[in-house]
Structures are given as C-alpha cells and as structure tokens.
Backbone bond lengths (Angstrom), bond angles and torsions (degrees), N, CA, C in turn:
res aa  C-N    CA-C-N  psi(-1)  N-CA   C-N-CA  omega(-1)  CA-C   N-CA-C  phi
1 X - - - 1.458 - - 1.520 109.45 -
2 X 1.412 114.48 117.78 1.455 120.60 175.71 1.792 106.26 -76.38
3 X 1.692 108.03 142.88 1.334 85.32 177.96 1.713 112.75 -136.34
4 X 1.263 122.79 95.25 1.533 127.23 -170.97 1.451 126.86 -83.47
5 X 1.189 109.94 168.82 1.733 108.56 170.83 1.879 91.42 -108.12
6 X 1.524 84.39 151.46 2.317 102.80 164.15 1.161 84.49 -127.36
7 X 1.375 121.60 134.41 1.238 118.82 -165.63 2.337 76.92 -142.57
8 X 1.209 121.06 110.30 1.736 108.75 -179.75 1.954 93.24 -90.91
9 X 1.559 101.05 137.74 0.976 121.53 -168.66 1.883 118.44 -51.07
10 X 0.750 97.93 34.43 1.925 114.93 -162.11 1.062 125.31 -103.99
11 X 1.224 128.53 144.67 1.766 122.75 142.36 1.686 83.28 74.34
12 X 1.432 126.63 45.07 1.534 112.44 165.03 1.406 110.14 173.89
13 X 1.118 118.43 116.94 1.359 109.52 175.50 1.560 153.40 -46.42
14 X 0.770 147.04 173.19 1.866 121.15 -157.51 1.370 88.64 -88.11
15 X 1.162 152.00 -25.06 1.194 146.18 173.40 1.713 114.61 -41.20
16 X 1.376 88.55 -66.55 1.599 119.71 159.58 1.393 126.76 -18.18
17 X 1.279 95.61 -60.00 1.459 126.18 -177.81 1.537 97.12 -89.27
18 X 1.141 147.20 -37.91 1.133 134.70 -174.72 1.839 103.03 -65.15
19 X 1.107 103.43 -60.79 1.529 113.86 -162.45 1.510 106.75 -55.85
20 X 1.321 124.78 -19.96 1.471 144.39 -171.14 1.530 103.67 -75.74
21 X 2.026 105.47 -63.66 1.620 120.74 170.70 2.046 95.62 -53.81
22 X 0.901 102.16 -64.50 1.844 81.55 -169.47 1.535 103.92 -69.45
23 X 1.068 119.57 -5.15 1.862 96.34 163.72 0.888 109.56 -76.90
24 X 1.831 142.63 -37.26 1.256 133.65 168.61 0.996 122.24 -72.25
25 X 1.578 123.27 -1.27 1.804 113.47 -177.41 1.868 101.87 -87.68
26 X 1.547 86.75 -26.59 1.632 107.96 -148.87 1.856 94.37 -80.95
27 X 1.187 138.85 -35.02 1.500 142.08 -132.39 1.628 102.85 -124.95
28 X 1.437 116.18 -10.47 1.614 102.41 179.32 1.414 110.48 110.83
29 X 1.225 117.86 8.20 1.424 117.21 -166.06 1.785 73.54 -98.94
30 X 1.742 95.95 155.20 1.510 137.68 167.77 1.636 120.42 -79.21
31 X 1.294 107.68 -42.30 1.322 105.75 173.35 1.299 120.28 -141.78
32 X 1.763 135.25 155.76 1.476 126.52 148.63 1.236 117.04 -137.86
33 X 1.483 127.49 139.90 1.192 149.19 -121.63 1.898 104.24 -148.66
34 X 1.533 111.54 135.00 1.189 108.28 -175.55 1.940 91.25 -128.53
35 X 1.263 130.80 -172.84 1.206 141.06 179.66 1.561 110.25 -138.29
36 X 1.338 98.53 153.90 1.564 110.85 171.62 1.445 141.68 -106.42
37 X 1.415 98.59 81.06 2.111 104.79 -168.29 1.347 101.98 -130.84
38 X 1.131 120.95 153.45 1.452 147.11 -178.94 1.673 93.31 -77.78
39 X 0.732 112.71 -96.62 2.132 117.77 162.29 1.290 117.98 -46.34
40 X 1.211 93.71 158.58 2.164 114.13 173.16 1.514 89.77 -77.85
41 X 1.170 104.61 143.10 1.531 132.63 176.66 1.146 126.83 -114.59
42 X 1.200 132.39 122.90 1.820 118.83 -31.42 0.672 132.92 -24.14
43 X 1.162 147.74 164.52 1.724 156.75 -143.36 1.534 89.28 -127.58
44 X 1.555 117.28 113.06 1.641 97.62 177.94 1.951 78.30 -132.09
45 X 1.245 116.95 -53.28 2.034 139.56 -176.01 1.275 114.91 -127.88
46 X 1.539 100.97 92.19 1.750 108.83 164.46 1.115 118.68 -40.06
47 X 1.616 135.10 -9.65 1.208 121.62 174.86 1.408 114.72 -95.27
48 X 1.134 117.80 3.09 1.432 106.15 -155.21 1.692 92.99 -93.58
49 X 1.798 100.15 161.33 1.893 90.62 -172.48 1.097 120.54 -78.34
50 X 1.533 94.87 148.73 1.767 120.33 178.67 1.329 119.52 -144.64
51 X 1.500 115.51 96.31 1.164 133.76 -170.40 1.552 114.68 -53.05
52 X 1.595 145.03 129.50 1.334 123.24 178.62 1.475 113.04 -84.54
53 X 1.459 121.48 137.49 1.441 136.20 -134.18 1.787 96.38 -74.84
54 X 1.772 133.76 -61.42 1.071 136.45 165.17 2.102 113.03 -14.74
55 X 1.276 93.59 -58.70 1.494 97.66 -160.75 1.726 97.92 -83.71
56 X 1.176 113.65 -24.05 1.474 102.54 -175.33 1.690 105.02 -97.14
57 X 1.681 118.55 6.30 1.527 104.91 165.86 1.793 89.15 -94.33
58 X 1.087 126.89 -24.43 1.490 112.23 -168.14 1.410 104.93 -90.39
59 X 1.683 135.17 -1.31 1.151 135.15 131.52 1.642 122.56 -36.35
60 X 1.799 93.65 -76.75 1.674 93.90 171.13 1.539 143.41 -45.83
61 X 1.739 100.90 -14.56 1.541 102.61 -166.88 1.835 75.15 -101.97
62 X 1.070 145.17 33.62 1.198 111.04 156.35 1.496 105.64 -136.78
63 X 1.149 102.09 8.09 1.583 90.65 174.98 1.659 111.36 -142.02
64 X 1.613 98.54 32.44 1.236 105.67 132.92 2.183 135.21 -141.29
65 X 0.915 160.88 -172.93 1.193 123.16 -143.37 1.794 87.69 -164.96
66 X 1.502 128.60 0.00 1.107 115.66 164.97 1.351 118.71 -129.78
67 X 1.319 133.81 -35.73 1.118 144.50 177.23 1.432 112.95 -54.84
68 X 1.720 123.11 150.32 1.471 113.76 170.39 1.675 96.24 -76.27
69 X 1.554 118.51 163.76 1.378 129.38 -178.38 1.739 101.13 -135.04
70 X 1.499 105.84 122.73 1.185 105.99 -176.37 1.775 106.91 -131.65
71 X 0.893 121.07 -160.61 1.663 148.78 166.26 1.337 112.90 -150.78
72 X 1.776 100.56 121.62 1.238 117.47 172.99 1.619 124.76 -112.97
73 X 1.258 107.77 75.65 1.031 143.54 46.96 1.786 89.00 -178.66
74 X 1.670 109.60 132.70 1.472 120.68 135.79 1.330 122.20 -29.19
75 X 1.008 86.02 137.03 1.695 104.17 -179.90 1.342 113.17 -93.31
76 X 1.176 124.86 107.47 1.877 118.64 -173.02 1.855 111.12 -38.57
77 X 0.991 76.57 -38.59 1.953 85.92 -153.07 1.834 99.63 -74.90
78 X 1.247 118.05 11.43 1.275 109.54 -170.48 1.891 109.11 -95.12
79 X 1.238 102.79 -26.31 1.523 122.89 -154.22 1.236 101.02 -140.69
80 X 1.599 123.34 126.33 1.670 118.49 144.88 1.037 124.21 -38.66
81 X 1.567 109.02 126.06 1.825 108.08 -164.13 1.628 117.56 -90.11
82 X 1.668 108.63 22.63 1.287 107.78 144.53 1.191 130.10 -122.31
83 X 1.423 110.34 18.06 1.580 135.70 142.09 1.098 117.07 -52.66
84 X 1.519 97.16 -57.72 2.045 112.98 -172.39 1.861 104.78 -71.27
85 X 1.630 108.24 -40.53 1.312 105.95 176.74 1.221 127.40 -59.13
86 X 2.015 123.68 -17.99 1.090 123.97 -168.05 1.486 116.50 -117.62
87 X 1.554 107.88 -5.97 1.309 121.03 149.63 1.590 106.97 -88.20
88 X 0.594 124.98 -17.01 1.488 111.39 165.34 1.729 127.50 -57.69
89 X 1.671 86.80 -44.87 1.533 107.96 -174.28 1.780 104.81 -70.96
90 X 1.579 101.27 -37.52 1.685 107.93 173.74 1.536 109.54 -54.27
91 X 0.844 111.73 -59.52 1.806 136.81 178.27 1.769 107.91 -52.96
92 X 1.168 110.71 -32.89 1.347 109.69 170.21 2.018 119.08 -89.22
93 X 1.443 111.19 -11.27 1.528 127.42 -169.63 1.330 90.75 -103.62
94 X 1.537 118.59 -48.56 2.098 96.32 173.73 1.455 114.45 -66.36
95 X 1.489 116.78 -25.49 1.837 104.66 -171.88 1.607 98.71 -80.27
96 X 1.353 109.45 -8.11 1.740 84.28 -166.68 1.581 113.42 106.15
97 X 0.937 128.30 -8.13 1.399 131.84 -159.59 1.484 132.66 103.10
98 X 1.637 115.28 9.95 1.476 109.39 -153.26 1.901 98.75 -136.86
99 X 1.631 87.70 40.09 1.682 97.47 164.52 1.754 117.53 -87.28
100 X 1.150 95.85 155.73 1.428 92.16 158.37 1.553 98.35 -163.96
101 X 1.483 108.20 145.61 1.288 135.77 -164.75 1.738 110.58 -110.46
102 X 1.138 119.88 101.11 1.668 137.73 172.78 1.596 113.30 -82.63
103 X 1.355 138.40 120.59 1.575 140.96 -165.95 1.606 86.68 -155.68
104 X 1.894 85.33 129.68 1.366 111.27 166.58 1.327 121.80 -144.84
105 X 1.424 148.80 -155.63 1.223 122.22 -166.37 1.147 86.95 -110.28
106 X 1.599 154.37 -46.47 1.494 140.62 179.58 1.830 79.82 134.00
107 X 1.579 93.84 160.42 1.321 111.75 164.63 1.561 108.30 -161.02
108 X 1.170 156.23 -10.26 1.332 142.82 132.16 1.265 149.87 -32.72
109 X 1.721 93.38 61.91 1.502 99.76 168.00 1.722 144.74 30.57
110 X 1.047 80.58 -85.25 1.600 106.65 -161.71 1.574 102.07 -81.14
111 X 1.257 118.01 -36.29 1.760 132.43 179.97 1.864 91.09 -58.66
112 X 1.470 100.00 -49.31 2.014 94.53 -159.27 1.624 94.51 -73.94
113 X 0.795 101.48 -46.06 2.410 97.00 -163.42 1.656 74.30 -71.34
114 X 1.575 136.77 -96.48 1.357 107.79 -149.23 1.874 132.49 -55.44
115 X 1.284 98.36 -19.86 1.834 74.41 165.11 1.750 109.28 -115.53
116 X 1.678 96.42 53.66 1.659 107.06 144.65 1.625 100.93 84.92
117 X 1.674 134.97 -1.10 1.481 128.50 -173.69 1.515 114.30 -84.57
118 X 1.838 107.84 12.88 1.841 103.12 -164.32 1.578 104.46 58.04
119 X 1.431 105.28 -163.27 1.431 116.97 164.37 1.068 117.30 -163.03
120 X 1.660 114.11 66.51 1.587 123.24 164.03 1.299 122.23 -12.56
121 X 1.405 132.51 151.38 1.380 147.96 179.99 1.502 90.05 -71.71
122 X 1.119 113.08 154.90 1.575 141.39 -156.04 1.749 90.12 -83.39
123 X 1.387 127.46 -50.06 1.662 119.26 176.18 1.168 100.74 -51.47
124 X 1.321 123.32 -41.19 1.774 116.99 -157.37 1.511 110.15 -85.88
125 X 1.649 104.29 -36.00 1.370 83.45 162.99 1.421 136.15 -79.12
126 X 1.431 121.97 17.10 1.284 136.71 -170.54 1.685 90.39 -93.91
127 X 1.252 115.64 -64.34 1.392 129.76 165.07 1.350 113.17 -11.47
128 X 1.274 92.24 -70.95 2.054 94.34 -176.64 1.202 105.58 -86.83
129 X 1.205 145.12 31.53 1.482 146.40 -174.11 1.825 82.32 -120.23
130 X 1.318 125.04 -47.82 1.594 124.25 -170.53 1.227 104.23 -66.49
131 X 1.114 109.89 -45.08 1.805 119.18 178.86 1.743 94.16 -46.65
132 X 1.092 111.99 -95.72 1.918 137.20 -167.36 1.904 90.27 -27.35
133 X 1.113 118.10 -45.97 1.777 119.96 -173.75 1.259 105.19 -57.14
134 X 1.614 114.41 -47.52 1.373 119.72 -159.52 1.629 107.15 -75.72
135 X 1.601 103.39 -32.46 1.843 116.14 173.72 1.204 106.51 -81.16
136 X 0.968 133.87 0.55 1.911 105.27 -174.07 2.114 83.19 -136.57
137 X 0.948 123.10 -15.12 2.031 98.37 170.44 1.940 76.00 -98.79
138 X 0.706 170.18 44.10 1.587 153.21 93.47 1.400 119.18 -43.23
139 X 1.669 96.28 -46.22 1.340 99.66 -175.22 1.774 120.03 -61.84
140 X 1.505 86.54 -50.81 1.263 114.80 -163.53 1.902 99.07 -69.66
141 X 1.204 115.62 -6.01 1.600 113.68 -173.74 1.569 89.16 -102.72
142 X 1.273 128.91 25.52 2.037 130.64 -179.12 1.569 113.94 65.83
143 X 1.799 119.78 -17.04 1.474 107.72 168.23 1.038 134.42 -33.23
144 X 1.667 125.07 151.61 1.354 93.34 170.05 1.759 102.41 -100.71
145 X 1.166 132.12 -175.29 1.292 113.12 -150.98 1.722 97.43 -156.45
146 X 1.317 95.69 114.30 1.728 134.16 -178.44 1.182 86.41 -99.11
147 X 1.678 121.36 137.65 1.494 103.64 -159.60 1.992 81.52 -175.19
148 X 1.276 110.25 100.25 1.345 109.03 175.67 1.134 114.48 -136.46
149 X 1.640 134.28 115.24 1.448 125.38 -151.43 1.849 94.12 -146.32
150 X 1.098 110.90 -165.98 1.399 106.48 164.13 1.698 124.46 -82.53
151 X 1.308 124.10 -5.44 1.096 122.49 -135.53 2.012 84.33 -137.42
152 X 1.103 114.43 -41.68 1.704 125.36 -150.24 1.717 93.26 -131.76
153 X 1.018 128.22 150.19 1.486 138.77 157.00 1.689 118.37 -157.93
154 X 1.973 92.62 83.22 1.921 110.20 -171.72 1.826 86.27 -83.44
155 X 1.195 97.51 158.66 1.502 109.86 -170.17 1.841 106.12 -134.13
156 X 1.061 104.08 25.79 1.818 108.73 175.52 1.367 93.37 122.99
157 X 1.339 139.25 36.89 1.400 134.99 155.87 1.605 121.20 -57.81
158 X 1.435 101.18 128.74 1.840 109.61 -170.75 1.435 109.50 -112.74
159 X 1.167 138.34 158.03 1.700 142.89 -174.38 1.206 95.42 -103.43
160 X 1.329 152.80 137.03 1.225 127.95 148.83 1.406 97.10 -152.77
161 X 1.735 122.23 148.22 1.377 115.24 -29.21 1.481 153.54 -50.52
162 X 1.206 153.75 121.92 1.157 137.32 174.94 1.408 126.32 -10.89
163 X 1.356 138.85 128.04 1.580 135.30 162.53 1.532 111.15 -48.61
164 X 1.443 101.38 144.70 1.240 117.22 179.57 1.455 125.89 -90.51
165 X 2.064 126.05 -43.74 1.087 110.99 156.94 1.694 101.10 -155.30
166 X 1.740 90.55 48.56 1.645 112.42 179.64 1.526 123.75 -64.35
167 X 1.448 108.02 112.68 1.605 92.52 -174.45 1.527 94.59 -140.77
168 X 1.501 99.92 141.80 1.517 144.61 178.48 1.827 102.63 -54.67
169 X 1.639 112.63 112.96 1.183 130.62 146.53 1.612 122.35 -77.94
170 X 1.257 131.39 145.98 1.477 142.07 113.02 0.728 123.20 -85.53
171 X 1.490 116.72 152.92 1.718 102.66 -177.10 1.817 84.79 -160.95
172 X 1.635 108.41 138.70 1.435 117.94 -173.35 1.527 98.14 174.42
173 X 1.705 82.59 -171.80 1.571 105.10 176.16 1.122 115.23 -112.17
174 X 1.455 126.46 -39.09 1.464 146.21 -141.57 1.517 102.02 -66.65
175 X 1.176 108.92 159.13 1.585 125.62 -174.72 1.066 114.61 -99.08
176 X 1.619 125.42 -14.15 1.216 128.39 -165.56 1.140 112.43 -116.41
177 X 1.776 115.52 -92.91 1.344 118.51 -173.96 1.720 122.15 -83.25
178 X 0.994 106.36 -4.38 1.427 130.66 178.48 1.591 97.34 -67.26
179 X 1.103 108.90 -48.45 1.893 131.67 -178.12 1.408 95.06 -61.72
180 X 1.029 99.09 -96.65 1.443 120.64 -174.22 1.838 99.92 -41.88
181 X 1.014 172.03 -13.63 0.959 170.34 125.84 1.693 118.46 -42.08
182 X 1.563 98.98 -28.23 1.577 114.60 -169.62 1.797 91.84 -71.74
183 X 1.668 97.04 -64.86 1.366 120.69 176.43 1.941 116.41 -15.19
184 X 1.234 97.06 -57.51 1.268 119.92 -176.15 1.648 127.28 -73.00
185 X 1.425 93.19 -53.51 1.386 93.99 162.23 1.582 158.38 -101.68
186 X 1.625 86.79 -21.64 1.294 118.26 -154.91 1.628 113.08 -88.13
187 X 1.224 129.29 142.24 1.384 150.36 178.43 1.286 94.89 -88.33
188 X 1.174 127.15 -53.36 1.919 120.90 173.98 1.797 108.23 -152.95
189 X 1.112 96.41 137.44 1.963 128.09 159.31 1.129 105.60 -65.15
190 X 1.665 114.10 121.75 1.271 122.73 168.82 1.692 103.38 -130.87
191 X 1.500 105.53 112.55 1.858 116.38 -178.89 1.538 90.72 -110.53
192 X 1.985 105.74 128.24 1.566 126.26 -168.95 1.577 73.76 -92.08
193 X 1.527 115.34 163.90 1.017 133.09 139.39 1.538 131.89 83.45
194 X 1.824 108.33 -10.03 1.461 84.58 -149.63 1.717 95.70 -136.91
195 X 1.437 107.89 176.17 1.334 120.33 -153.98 1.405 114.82 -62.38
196 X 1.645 142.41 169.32 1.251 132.32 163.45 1.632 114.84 -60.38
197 X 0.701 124.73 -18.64 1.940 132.76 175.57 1.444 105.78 -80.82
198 X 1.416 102.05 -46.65 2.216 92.74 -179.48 1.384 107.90 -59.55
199 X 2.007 95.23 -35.70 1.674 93.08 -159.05 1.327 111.14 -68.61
200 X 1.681 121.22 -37.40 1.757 124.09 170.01 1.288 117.86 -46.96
201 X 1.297 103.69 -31.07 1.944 112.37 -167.53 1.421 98.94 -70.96
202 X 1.630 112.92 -56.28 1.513 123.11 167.20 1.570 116.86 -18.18
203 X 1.126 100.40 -83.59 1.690 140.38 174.18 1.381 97.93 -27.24
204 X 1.330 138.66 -82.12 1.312 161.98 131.34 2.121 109.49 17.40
205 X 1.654 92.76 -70.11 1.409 109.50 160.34 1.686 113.46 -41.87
206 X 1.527 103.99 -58.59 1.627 103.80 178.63 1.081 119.20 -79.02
207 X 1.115 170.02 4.13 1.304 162.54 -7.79 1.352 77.32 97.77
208 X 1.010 121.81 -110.67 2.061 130.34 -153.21 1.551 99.33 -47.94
209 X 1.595 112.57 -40.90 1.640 94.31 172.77 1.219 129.99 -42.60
210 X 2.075 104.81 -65.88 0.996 101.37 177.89 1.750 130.70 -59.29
211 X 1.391 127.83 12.60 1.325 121.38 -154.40 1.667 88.13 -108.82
212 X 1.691 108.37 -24.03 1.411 121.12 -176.29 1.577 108.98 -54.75
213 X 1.894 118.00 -49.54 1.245 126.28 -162.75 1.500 96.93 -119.18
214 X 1.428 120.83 27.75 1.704 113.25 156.14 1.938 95.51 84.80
215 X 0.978 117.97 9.52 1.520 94.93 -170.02 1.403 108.61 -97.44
216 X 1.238 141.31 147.90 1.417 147.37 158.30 1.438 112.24 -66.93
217 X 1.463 114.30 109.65 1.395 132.42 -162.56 1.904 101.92 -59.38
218 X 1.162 118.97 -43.62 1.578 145.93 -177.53 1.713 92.30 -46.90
219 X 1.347 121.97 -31.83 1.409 118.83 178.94 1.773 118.39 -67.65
220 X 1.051 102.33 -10.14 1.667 119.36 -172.25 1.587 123.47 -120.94
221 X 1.034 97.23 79.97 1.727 120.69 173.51 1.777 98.77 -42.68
222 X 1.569 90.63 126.67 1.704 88.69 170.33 1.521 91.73 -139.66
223 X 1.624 98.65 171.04 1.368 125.72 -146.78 1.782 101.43 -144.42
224 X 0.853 120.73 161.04 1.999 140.36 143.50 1.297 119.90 -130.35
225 X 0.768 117.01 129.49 1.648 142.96 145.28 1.547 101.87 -43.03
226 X 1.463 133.22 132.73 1.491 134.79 133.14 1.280 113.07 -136.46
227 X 1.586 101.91 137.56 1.451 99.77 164.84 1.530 137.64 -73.19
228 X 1.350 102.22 141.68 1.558 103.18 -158.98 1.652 106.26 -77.61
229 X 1.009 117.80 127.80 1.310 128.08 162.62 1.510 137.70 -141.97
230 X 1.060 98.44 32.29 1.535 118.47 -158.36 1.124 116.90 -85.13
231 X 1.461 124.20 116.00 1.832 114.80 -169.48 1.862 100.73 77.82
232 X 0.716 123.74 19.04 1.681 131.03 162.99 1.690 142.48 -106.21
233 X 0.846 126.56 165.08 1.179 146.52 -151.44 1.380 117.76 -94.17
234 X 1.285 84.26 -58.86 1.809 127.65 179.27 1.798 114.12 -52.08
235 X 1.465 120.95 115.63 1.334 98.58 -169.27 1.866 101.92 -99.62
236 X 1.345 106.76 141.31 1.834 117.35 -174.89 1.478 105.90 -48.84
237 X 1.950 101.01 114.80 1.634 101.87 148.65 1.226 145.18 -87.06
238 X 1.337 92.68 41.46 1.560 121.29 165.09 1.430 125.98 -146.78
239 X 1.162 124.63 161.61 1.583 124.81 -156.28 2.164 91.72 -49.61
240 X 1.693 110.75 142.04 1.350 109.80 -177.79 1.680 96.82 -66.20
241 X 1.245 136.30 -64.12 1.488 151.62 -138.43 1.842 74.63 -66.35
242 X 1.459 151.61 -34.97 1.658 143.18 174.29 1.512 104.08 -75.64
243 X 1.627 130.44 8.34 1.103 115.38 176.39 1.819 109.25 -129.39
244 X 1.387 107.45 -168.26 1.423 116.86 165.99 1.615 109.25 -118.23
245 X 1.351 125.26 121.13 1.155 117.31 -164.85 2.000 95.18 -143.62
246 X 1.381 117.49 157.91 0.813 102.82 -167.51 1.372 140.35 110.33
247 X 1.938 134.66 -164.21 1.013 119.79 146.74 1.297 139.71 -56.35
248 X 1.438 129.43 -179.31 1.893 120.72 149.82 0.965 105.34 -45.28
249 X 1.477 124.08 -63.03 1.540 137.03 -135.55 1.456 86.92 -72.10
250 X 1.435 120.92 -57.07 1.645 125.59 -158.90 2.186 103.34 -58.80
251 X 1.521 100.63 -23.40 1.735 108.94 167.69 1.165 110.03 -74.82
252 X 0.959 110.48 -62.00 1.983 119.15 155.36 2.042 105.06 1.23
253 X 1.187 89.07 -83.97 1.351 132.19 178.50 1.471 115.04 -34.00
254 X 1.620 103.75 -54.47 1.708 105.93 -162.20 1.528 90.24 -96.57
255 X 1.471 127.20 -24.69 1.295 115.28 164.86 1.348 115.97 -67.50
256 X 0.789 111.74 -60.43 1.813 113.04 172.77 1.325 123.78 -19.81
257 X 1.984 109.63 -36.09 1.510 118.48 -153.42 2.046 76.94 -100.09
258 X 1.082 117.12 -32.42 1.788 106.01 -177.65 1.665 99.61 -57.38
259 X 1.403 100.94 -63.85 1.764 104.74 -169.68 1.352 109.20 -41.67
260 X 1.603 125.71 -52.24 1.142 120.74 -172.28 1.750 116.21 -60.28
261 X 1.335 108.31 -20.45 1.998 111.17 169.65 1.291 111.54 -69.47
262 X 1.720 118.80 -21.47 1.006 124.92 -155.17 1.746 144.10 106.60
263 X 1.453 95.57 -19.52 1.603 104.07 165.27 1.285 130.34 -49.01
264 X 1.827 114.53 121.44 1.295 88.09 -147.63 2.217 97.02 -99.92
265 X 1.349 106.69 35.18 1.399 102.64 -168.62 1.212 105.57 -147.95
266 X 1.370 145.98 -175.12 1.362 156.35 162.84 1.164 122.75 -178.53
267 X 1.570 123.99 99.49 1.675 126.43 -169.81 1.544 93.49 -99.55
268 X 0.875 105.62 108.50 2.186 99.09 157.33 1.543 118.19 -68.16
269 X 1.303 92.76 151.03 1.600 105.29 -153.23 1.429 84.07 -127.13
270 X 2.034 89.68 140.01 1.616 107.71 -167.01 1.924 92.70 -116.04
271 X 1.290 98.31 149.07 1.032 118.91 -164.43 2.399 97.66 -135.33
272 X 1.122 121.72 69.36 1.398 135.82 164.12 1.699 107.67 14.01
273 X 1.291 138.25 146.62 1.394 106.68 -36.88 1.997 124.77 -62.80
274 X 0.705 118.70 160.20 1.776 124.18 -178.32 1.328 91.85 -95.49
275 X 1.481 102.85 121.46 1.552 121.08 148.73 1.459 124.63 -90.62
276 X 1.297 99.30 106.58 1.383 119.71 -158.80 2.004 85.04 -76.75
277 X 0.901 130.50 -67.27 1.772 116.82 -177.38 1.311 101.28 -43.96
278 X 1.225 139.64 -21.25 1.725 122.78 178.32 1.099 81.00 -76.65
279 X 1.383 139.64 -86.08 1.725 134.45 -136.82 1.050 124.31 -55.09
280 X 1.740 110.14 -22.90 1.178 110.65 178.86 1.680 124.83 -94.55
281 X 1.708 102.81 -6.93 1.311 109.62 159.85 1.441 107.00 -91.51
282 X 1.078 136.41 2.22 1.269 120.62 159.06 1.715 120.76 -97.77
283 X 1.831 117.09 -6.86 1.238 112.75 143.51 1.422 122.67 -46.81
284 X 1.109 119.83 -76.28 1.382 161.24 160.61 1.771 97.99 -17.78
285 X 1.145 121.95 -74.92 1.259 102.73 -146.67 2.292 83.95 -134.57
286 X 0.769 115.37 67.99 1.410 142.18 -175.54 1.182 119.71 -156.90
287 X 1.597 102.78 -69.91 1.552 101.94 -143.45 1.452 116.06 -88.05
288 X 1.308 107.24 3.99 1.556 112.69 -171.84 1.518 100.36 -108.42
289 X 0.991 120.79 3.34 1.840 122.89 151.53 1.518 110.08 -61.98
290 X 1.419 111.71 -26.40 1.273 111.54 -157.11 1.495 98.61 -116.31
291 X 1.445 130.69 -23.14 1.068 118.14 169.24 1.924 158.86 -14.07
C-alpha cells in the first residue's frame, strides 16, 4: 500500500504548503499531490487563497526530491492539451522523473462561467476531455501529431524533450466513461472521496474494461483520496465512509478495508486548518502498518 498526501493549493499560505510538501518528502510518504481550481474548495469566499494548480505542481517537483508529485486532477478544458502535455513534460524534467499528471473534465461551476470557460453539459465535457487524452499520450509517446477533432485542430505538433518517468492519471467517480477512459489511457485510477464498496465496484468496472480492449488491468496503479480527520474535532464535508475520522487504530482499519478490495494507494486529503499533531500521529503510529 502506497501512502500520499493531496494537499489542494488553498486556504494556506505557501509557507504552509511548503512545510506540508517537505513533511511528505521528508517522513516516508510515497506520494504528494496538489489540485486544480480557480477557488478554495468549497466555494464558501472568492477571495480567500487559491494557488493555480500548473505552477504550484512545478513548485512541488522542485522543492521536494523523493516523493512522486502529481495533480489530482487538471481539468482538460482549462488549457490546450499540448500546453498541458508540454508542461507536463517540464514538470516531469525539474522533479527528476517522478511527475505524474491527473486530467478530468472539471465540475465547478462557478470557476468555468466566471473565468470565461461557459459550462458545457457534462457529455460534452467528457468529449473534449477524450480529445486532450488522445493529444497529449500521442504527444508524450514522441509522435508528431495531426490532430483534428471537434474541440482541438494540432497540425504536426511535436513534444520535445521526451518525458522522463511521466505517467497519466484519471481520476473520478463515474461508472462509465470515466472507466472506460481509465481503461484506455491511464497509468493509474484515482477515486476522490469514496467508500471501500464504491471503490471495489469501481475496480470491478475496470477490470471488465480492460478485458474489453485486451489490456491487463495490473498495468494501472489505483489510488483514493480520503479526507483527513483523524484525532479531530472537525466533522467531514464530505461523505464520513470517503474519509479517516477518528482514532489511528480506527485509520488502521478503514485502510485496511481499501487494501483488502485491492487499492493499491491512499493519500489523505487536507482540508485547512492542518493539524499538524494529527499527521504526525498518523506518521508515527499509522503508517508503519502499511509500510
């Protein structure tokens, strides 16, 4: 069991956020993970800070030096996806090799109509999310890439340099094309939020995908998201059974019930302010169950 922090660039100052990225480079953790929103998430004060996701993963890959560094997950529709493909490749040459890149279609409202993206119907943005997958692992495989869709029209676009040890996230809930999209493209599945039963059902879903297009499911590292709440006060604004709440032992526990479906990862997800005595009793007296 791999075990990371998602830490979304928010609600904390880069200081904040720094000391957080070197607790995970510094403590044994496997991965750390930032997100991509215009706003703090939930949406409660547009003013409050929100780091933009590109510049704060190419923050993380340089100022930390062991951990993989990812984004969970870009939003296709935000960026030309051989923009996103070639910052990606940048983002993977400062860490050293230990990027990885998460793309989904977006669902925050209020982020797409106010900074000017409309807000396409949820099929369509799936649509141009298939498009951007198919252009940037083209890219990223050295093609050069003739690329005419409804959404994108690349005309001999090239990557150069090659990625070093860049690998392709999905990351969702969905049962369907979310799957089937994972199936196809993805180096690893990343499901935010949700219980050990969604996540098997998930799992299950990918599994039959890949058996659809010949692929060996074992090729695709998957992951969850939970929110951290462990040793707190604070009750989860998100479903409890998507978080860790509680004792160690009871984290112990709800990780235990993922591993046993098979998930082969689990980053806890911070939600402002960070209680640094929880995290560090869950270094401490957590993470070496999982070791």
């Amino acid at each position: 069991m791999k075990l990371g922090i998602h830490a979304g660039p928010q609600d904390l100052s880069m200081a904040e956020l720094k000391r957080l990225w070197k607790t995970g480079d510094e403590q044994g953790f496997d991965w750390v993970s930032v997100w991509d929103h215009f706003y703090a998430n939930p949406l409660k004060d547009r003013n409050n800070p929100c780091y933009e996701g590109v510049a704060a993963l190419a923050g993380l890959a340089t100022y930390t030096e062991n951990v993989r560094v990812g984004c969970l997950v870009f939003c296709a529709l935000f960026r030309n996806p051989g923009v996103l493909a070639k910052a990606g490749v940048t983002i993977d040459h400062l860490s050293g090799g230990r990027a990885d890149i998460g793309i989904g279609a977006g669902w925050l409202e209020e982020e797409f109509r106010e900074y000017g993206y409309g807000f396409p119907p949820l099929g369509e943005r799936f649509d141009q999310l298939e498009e951007a997958l198919a252009i940037i692992t083209a890219l990223w495989r050295g093609e050069t890439v003739a690329f005419k869709g409804k959404y994108y029209d690349l005309e001999g676009a090239v990557c150069a340099p090659a990625p070093l040890g860049l690998r392709l996230w999905i990351g969702g809930r969905g049962k369907q094309r979310t799957i089937r999209l994972a199936a196809q493209y993805a180096d690893g599945f990343n499901m935010p939020y949700v219980s050990p039963d969604i996540a098997a059902d998930r799992l299950a879903r990918l599994r039959q995908a890949c058996d659809v297009i010949g692929r060996d499911p074992e090729q695709i590292d998957t992951s969850v998201n939970l929110g951290f709440y462990m040793n707190s006060t604070r009750t989860p604004d998100i479903d409890p059974r998507g978080a860790l709440t509680g004792s160690a032992q009871e984290a112990v526990d709800r990780i235990g019930e993922f591993e046993r479906v098979g998930i082969k990862g689990i980053n806890i997800a911070f939600r402002p302010p960070i209680e640094w005595d929880s995290l560090q009793c869950y270094i401490e007296e957590v993470m070496p169950h999982f070791a």
